[in-house]
N, C-alpha and C positions, 0 to 999 in steps of 0.2 A: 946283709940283713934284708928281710923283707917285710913290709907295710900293707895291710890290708885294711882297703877303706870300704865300710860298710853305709849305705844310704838308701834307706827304704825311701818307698815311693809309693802314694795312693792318690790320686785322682789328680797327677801335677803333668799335666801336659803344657799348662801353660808356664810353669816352671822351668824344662828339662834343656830350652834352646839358653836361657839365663844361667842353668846350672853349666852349660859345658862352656860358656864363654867361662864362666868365671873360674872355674875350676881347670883347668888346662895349662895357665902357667903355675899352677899351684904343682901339677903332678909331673911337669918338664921340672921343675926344680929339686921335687921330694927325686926324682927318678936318679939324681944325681948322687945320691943317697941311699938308695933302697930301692931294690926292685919291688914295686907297686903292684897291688892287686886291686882292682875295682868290684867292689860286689852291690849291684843293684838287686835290692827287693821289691821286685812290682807287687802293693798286696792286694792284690785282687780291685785294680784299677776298674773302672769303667766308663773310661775316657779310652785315648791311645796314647796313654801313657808308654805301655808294653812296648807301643810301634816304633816313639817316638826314642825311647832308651836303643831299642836296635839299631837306630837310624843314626843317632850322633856317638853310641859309644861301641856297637855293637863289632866294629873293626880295630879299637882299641888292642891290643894285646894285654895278655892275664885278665880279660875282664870275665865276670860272673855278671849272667840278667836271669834272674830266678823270676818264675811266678806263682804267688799262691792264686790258686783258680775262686776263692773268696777273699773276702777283708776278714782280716783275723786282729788286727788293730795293733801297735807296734810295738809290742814283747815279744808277741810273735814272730814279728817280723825280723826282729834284734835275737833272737833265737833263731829262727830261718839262716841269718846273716855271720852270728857267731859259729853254727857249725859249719859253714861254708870255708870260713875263714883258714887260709893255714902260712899268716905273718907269722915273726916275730913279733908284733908289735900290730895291735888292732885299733883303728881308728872307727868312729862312726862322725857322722854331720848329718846336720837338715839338706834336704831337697831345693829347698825351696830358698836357701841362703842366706837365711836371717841372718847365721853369723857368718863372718868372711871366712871363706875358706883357707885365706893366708893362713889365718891363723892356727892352721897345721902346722904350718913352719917349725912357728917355735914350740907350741905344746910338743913336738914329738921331741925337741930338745930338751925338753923339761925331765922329760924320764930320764932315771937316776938310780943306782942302786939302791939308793933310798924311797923311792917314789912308784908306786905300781900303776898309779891313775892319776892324769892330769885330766882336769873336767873346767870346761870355760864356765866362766862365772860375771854374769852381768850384775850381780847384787851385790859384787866385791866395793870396798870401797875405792878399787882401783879402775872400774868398770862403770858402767853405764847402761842407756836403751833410748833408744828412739822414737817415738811416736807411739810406744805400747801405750794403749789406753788404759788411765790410771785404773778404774779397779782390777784390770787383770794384774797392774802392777802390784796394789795393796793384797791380793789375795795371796799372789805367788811370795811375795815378802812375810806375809802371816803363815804360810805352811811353812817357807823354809824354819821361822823361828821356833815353829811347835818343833821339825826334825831334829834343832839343835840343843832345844830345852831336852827333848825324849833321848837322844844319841848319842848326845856330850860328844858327837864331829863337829868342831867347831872350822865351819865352811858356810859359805853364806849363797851358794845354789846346788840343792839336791835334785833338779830334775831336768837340766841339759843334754839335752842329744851328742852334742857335741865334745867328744872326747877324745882318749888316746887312753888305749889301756896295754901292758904287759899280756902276753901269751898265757901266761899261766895264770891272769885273774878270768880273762874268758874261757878257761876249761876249766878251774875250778868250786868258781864261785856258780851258785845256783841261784837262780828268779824264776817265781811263777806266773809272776802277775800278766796277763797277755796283750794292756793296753798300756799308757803313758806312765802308770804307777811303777812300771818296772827299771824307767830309767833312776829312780830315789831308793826301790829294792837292791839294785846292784851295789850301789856306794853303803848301805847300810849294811848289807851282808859282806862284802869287801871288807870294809871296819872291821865286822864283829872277827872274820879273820885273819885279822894282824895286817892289812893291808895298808899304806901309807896313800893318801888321798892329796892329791895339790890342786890349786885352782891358777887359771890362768885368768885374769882379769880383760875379759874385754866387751864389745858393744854388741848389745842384741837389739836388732832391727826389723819395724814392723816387715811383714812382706812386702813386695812388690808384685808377684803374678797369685793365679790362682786364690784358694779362699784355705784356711787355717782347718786343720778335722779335728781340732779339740773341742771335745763337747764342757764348757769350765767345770758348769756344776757337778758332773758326770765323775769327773778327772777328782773334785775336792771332796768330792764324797769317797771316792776310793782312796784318795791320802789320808782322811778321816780314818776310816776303818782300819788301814794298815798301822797307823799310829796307834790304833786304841790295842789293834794286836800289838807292837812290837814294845808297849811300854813295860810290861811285866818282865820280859829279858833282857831290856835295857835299866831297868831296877836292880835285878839280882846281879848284874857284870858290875856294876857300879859297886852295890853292898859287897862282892868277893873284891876287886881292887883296894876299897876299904881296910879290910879283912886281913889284908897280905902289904 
């Protein structure tokens, strides 16, 4: 079987010497397991991020270092990443390590003939965070509950980077959205096509190198809107369940 880890990259040069410590015995242990694919998305860095991904992973074997020649912001980037892709089984992570990357381990254990998508989850009540500054806390707690009043997915974090998905939900399932909104499109379009969704409960941690690209206001305003779109077909799936 084979593992393809997807891990966009934008202006984390200070990041990239932390990601390859950390990550290293993660992929000595997956390899035991799965021949391993690394696919780095540089999106349009303008630092040496590009340089820097060469330098610590660029002799790796099976590794992918794409670059988009602008910032196209990370739908795109997870789109750049998903066609590259050709696992069995498609992981993605942050760069920057918020979450441990062990925690590959077991998410990819997690999948199941029952289960297409394991997505870590700090808002579980099995889960936690670190030093996240409360109101980023109280915001991301307030979208996830509008996703779950509107989606009737009862998951308690729709917008983690951090996953493991089946082959057949990243060629089938479709997202438009080209920046952070896409990682809440995919589990919501996943759902609406019979997909089984698991959360792995674990701890998300302020960063350590580099500085965060989420713009908040930017990111809640486009959850905003994507909700106000997707509530009238999350109505009607409801009213036909009803129905039947």
């Amino acid at each position: 079987m084979k593992l393809s880890i997807i891990i966009p990259c934008y202006n984390e040069e200070e990041s990239i010497p932390h990601l390859s410590t950390k990550i290293a015995p993660v992929l000595e242990e997956l390899g035991r397991k799965f021949a391993v694919e690394l696919i780095f998305i540089d999106d349009g860095s303008r630092d040496n991020t590009f340089e820097l991904l060469n330098s610590y992973f660029g002799l790796h074997p099976n590794t992918k270092i794409i670059r988009h020649e602008k910032n196209k912001n990370l739908g795109a980037a997870m789109q750049t990443g998903f066609a590259a892709a050709t696992g069995d089984f498609v992981a993605t992570m942050d760069s920057d390590c918020t979450y441990d990357p062990r925690g590959l381990l077991a998410m990819v254990d997690l999948l199941d003939e029952n289960t297409s998508i394991v997505t870590a989850s700090p808002y579980h009540p099995g889960g936690g965070v670190e030093n996240v500054p409360a109101y980023r806390l109280l915001l991301s707690k307030g979208i996830t509950l509008l996703y779950r009043l509107t989606t009737g997915i009862k998951i308690f974090t729709f917008t983690a980077l951090f996953r493991v998905y089946k082959m057949d939900v990243v060629k089938s399932v479709a997202f438009t959205s080209p920046d952070f909104l896409a990682m809440a499109e995919i589990l919501v379009n996943a759902y609406a096509a019979g997909h089984t969704i698991r959360e792995y409960p674990t701890v998300l941690h302020v960063r350590e190198y580099g500085v965060s690209k989420i713009r908040l206001l930017r990111v809640m305003r486009s959850h905003a809107r994507y909700l106000l779109k997707i509530t009238p077909r999350s109505v009607a799936r409801r009213l036909h369940l009803l129905r039947n």
